[in-house]
C-alpha positions as CSV (number, residue, x, y, z in Angstrom):
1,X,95.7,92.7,108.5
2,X,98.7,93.3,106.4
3,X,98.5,94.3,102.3
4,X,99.4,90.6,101.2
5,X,96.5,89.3,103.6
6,X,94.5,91.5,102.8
7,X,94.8,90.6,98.8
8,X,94.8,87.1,99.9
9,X,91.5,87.7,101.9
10,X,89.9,89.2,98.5
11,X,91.0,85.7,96.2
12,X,89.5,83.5,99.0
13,X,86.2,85.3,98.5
14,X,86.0,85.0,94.9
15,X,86.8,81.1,95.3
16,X,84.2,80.4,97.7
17,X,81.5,82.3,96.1
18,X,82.5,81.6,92.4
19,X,79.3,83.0,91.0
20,X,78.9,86.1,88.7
21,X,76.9,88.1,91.4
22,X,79.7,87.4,94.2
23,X,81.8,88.9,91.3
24,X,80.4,91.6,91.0
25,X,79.9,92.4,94.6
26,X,84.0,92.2,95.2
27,X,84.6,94.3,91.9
28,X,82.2,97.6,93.7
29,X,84.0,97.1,96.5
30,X,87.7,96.9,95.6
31,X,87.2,99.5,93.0
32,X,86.2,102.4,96.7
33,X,88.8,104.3,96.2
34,X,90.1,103.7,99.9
35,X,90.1,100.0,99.0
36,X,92.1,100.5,95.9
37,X,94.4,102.6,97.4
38,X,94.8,99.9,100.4
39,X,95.1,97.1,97.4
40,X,97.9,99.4,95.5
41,X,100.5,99.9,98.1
42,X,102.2,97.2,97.0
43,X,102.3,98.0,93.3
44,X,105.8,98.9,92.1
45,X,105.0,101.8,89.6
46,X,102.9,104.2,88.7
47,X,102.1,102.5,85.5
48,X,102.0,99.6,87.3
49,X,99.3,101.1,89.5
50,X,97.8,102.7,86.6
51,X,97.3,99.3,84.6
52,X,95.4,97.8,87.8
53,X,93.4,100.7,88.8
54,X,92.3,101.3,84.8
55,X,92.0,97.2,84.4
56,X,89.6,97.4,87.9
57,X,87.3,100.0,86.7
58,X,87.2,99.1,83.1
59,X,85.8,94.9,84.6
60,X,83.6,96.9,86.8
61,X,82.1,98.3,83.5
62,X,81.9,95.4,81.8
63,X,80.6,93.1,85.1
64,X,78.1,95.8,86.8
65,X,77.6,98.5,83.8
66,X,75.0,99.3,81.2
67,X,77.5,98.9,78.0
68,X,76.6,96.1,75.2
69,X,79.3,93.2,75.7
70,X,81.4,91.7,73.5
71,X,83.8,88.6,73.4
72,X,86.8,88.4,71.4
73,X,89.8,86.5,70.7
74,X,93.2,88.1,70.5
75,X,94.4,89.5,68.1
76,X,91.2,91.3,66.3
77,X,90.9,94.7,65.7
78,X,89.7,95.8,68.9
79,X,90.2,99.9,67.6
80,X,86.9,98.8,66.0
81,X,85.0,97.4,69.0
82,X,85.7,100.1,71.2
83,X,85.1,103.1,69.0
84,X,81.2,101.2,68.8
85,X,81.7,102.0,72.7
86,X,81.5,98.1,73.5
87,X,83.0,96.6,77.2
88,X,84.8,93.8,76.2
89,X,85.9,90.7,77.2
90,X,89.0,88.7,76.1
91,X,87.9,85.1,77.3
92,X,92.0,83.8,76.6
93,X,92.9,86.8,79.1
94,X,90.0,85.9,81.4
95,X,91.7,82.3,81.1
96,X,94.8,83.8,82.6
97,X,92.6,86.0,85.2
98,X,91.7,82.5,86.5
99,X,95.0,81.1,86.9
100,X,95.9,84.1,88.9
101,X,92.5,83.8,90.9
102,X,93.4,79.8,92.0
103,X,89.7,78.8,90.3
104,X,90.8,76.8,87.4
105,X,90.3,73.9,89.1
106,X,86.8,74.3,88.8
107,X,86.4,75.9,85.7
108,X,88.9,72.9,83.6
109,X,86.5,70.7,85.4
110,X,83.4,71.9,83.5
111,X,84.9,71.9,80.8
112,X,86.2,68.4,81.3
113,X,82.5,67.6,82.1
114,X,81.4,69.0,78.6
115,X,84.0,66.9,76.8
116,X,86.7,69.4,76.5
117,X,89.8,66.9,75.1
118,X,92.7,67.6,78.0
119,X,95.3,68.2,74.7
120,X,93.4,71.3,74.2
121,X,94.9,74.6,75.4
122,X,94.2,75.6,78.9
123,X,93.1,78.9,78.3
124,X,90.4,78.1,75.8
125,X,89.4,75.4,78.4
126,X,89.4,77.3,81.5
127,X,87.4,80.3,79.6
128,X,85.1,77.8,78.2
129,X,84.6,76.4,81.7
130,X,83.8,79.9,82.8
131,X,81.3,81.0,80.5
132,X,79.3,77.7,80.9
133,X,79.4,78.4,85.0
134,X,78.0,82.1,83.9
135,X,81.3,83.8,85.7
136,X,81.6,86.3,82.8
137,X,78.5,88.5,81.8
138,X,76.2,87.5,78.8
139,X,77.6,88.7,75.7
140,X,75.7,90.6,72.6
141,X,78.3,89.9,70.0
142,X,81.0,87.3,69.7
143,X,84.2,88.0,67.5
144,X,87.1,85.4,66.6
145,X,89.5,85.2,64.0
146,X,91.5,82.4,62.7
147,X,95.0,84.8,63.8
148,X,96.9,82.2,65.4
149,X,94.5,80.0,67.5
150,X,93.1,76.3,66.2
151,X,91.1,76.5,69.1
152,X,89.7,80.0,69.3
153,X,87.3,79.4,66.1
154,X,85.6,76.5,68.1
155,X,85.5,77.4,71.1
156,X,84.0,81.2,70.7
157,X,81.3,78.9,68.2
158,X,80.6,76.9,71.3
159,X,80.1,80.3,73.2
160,X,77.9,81.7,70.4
161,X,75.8,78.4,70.6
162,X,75.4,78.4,74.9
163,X,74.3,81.9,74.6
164,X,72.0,81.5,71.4
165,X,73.4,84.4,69.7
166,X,74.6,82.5,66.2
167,X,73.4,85.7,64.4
168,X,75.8,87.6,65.8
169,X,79.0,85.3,66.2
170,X,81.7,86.6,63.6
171,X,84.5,84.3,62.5
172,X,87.6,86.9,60.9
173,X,89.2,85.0,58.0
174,X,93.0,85.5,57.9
175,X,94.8,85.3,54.0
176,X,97.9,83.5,54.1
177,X,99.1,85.8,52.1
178,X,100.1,89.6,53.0
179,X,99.6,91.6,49.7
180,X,96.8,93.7,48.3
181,X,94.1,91.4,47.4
182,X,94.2,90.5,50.9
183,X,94.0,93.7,53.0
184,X,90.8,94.8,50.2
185,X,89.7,91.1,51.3
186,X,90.1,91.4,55.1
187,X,89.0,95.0,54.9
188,X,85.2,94.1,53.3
189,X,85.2,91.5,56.2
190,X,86.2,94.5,59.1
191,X,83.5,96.8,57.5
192,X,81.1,94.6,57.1
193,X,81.2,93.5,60.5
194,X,81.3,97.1,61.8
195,X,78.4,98.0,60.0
196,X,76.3,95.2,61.0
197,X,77.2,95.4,64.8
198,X,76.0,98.9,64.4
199,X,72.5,98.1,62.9
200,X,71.7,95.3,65.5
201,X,73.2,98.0,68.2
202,X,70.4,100.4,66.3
203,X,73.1,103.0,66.0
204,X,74.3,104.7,63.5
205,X,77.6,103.7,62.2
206,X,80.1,106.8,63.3
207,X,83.5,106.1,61.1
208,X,84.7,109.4,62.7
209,X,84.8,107.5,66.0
210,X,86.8,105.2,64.5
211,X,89.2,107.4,63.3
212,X,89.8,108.5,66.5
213,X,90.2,105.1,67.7
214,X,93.0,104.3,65.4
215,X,94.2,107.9,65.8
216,X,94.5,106.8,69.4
217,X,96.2,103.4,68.8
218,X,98.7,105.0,67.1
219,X,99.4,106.9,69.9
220,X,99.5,103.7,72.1
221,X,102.1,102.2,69.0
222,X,104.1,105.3,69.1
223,X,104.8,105.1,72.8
224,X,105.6,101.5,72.9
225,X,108.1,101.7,70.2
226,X,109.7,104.3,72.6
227,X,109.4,101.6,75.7
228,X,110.8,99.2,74.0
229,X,114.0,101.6,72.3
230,X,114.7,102.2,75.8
231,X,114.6,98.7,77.0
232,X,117.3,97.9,74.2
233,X,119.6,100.5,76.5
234,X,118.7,99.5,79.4
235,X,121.6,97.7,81.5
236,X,120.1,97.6,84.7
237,X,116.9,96.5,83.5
238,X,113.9,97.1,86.0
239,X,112.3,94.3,87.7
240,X,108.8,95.8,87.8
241,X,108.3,96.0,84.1
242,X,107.3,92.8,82.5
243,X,105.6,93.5,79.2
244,X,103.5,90.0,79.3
245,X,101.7,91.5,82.5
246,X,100.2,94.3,79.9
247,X,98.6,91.8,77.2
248,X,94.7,93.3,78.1
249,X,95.7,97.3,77.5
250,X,98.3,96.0,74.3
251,X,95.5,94.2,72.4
252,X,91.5,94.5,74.0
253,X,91.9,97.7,74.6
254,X,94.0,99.4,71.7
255,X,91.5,102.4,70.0
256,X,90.9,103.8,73.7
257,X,92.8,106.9,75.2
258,X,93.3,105.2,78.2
259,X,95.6,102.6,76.8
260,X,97.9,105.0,75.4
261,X,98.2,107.0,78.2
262,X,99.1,103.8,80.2
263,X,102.0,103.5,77.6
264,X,103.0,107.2,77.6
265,X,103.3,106.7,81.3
266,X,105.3,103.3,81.1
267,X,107.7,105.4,78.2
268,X,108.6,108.2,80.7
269,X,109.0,105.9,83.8
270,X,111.7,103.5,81.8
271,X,113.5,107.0,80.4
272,X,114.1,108.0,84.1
273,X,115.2,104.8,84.8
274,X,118.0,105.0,81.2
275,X,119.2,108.5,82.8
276,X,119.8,107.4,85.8
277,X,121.1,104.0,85.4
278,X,124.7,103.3,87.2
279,X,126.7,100.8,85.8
280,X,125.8,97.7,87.7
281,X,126.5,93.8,87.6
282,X,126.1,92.6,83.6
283,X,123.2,90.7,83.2
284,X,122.6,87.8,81.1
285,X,119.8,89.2,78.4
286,X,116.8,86.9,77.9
287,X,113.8,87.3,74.8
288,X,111.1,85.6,76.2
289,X,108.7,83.6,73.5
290,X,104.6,83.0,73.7
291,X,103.3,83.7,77.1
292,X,104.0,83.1,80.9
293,X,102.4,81.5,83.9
294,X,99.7,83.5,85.6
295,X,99.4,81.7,88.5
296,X,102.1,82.6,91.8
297,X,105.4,80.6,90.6
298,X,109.1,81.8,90.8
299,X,110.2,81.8,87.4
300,X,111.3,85.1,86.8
301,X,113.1,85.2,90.5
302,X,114.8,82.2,89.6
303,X,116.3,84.2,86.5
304,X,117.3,87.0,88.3
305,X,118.8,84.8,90.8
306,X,120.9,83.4,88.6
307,X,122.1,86.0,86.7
308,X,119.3,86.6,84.4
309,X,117.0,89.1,82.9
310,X,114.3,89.1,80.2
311,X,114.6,92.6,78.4
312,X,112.3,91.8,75.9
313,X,108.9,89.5,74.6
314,X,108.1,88.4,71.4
315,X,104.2,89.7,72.3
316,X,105.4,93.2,72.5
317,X,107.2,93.4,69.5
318,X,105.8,96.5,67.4
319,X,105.1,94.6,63.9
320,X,102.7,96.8,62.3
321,X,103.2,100.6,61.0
322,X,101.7,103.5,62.0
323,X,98.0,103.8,60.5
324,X,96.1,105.6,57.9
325,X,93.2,107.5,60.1
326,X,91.8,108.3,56.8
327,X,91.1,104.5,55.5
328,X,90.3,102.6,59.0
329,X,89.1,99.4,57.7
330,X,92.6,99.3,55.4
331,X,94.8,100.2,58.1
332,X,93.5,97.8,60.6
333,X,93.2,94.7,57.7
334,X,96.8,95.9,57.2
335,X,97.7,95.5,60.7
336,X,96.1,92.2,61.5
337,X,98.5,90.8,58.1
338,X,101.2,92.2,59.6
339,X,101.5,89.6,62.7
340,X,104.4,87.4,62.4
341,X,102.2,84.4,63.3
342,X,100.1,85.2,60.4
343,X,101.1,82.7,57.4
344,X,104.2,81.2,57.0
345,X,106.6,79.6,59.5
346,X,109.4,82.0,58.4
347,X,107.5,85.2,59.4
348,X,107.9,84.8,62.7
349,X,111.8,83.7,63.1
350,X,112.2,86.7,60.9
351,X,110.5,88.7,63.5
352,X,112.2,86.6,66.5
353,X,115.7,87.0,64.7
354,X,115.1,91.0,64.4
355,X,114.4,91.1,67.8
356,X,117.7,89.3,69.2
357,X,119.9,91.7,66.9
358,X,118.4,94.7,68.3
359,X,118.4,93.5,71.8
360,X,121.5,92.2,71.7
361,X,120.6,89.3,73.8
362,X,122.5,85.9,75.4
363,X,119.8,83.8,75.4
364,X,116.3,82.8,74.2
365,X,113.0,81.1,76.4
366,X,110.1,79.2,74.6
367,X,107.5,78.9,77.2
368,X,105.7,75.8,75.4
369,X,102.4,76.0,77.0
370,X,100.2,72.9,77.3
371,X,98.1,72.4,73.9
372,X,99.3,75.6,72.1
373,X,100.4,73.5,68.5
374,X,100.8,77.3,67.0
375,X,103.7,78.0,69.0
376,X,105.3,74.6,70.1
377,X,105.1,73.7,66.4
378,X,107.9,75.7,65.4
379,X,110.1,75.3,68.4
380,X,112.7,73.3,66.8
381,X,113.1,75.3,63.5
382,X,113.7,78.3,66.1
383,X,115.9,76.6,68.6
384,X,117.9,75.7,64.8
385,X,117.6,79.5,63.7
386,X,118.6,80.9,67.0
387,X,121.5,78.5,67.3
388,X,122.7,79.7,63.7
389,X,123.4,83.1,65.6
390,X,124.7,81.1,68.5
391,X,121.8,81.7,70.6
392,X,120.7,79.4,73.0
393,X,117.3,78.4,73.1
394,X,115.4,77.0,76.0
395,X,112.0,75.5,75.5
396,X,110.4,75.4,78.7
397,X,107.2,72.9,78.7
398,X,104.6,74.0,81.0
399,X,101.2,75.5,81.1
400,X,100.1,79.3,81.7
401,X,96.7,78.1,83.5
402,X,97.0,75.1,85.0
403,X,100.1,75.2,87.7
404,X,99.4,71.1,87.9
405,X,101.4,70.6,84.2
406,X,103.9,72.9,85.6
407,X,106.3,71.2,88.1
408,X,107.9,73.9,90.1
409,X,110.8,71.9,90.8
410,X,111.2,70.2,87.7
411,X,111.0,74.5,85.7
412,X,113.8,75.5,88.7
413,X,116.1,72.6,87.6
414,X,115.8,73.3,84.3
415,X,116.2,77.2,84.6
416,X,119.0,76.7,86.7
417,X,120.7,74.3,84.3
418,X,120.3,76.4,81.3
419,X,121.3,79.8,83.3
420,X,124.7,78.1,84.3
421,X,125.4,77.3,80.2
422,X,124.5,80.9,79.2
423,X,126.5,82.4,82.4
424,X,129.6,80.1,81.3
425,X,130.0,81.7,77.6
């Protein structure tokens, strides 16, 4: 059985025993080291092979391990969350995990069947579907903010509500404003929360841990500033590096030493590749915008076929500073503010704008995935903004999750059309 069967073989499991138990039962056994080692041949990087291996043992802790459980939306503090030494689970990123597992099928159909609206974003659907099939394991704490999601806030109360656990569902209010009667605001809510997770935990509350855990995101921050220097050199860019593959060690697991290391690891692979660069056919440079497909499609081939590269994501973009250890709650209040797609409009083209000046790049993708209003909402003012620096913008309509609102042939026609204007300036 060759590598790609062999992967293939482990998908068809999962979607014909699409129960939590069957879950389980394929996460002991891929996570044998002889297994993983079989599965990882094919991986095209040591960080590459780091993020799956740490991503495969960190699920088999949170699907088959003794650790309280916690879902969250994304962009909360998680520094906080796992310096209480809580598995998580980010049901959006789970959403995607679906995609990539060929299950949402079945799990937009229960949510269908529990009168999901089809305009809704397919993440929060498919997840939703999930955790009302019991596919991920019964949480002791729910956590959402209103940072940038309409449909996070309802659909983690709906969670709350399936798994009778009200008490302990925690909805993060976001200021509009970024000044400092808003960080003391969002930083009573972040304490509060930590020291009431800790009491229900019966634990005591350890600030030092926490401390350590933003200590150790700032690691993590300090190494992806460094990744992403050296993508701005980078001519050849490398093909195995695609920052919107790393959204689970960016965000859920930020705080944990793990994470950084992944990033220190990413850093020193992507130097080696700037020394040794040869000068090489000029590529077209791409910032890509909101999120990509994570079910099989050819997207990013069809870029590089045609002369294209994305050398940067608007995800990855380091927009908060380095943090105080010494005032936690303030630091990470700070940080949540500091999102571009917190508040106004203009934060975020700012930050999109910065991005294409350092980067120096050709051209711009909006992937304007199925139901996501906080994205798609702005595309025009962007494709305006960009256009003013006589960048092109494309905004691509499809769907991350469901490949059935994505047209293969319809995305190819359109990439291909768009890479021939870009190639002819």
């Amino acid at each position: 059985m060759g590598i790609g069967s062999f992967k293939q073989n482990i998908i068809n499991k999962i979607q014909n025993n699409l129960d939590i138990g069957s879950i389980r039962k394929i996460l002991k056994f891929i996570s044998n080291p002889l297994v993983f080692y079989i599965y990882g041949l094919t991986f095209k990087s040591v960080s590459d092979k780091y993020l799956n291996k740490y991503s495969l043992t960190y699920m088999r802790e949170v699907y088959c391990g003794n650790y309280p459980i916690a879902y969250g939306s994304l962009f909360i503090p998680y520094e906080l969350l796992n310096s209480l030494n809580i598995r998580l689970v980010l049901p959006e990123v789970m959403g995607g995990f679906t995609a990539g597992l060929g299950v949402t099928g079945k799990t937009l159909a229960d949510a269908a069947n529990n009168w999901y609206s089809s305009d809704l974003c397919t993440f929060h659907r498919s997840a939703s579907g999930a955790a009302n099939m019991d596919l991920f394991p019964k949480p002791d704490f729910i956590i959402c903010s209103n940072l940038a999601c309409d449909a996070a806030c309802k659909s983690f109360e709906d969670m709350a509500k399936k798994f009778k656990i009200e008490d302990r569902f925690y909805l993060i209010d976001i200021p509009y404003e970024n000044d400092n009667a808003a960080i003391r605001y969002l930083s009573g809510q972040l304490e509060n929360i930590f020291f009431d997770i800790s009491e229900k935990l019966k634990i005591k509350p350890d600030t030092d841990n926490l401390k350590k855990a933003v200590s150790s995101s700032n690691k993590l921050r300090k190494h992806l500033l460094e990744v992403n220097k050296t993508r701005e050199r980078l001519l050849d860019y490398p093909q195995y590096y695609n920052g919107l593959s790393y959204i689970l060690p960016l965000f859920g697991l930020a705080g944990t030493e793990k994470a950084a290391r992944l990033y220190g690891i990413m850093e020193k692979e992507l130097k080696i590749k700037l020394k040794n660069q040869l000068p090489s056919r000029k590529m077209k440079k791409l910032l890509w915008m909101h999120l990509k497909p994570y079910y099989r499609n050819d997207i990013f081939n069809i870029l590089e076929e045609n002369n294209c590269r994305v050398v940067c994501e608007e995800i990855t973009d380091v927009f908060w500073k380095e943090m105080d250890v010494q005032k936690p709650f303030d630091s990470l209040a700070d940080k949540m503010l500091s999102n571009p797609l917190r508040g106004n409009g203009q934060n975020r083209i700012n930050a999109i704008l910065s991005m294409a000046e350092k980067y120096e790049i050709d051209a711009a993708i909006l992937f304007s995935h199925w139901g996501c209003r906080q994205s798609n909402g702005l595309a025009r003012i962007l494709k305006d903004s960009l256009a003013d620096k006589k960048i092109p913008l494309l905004i691509l309509d499809g769907d991350c999750v469901d490949k059935n609102n994505c047209p293969s042939g319809q995305l190819k026609t359109r990439i291909e059309g768009f890479a021939e204007i870009i190639n002819s300036l």
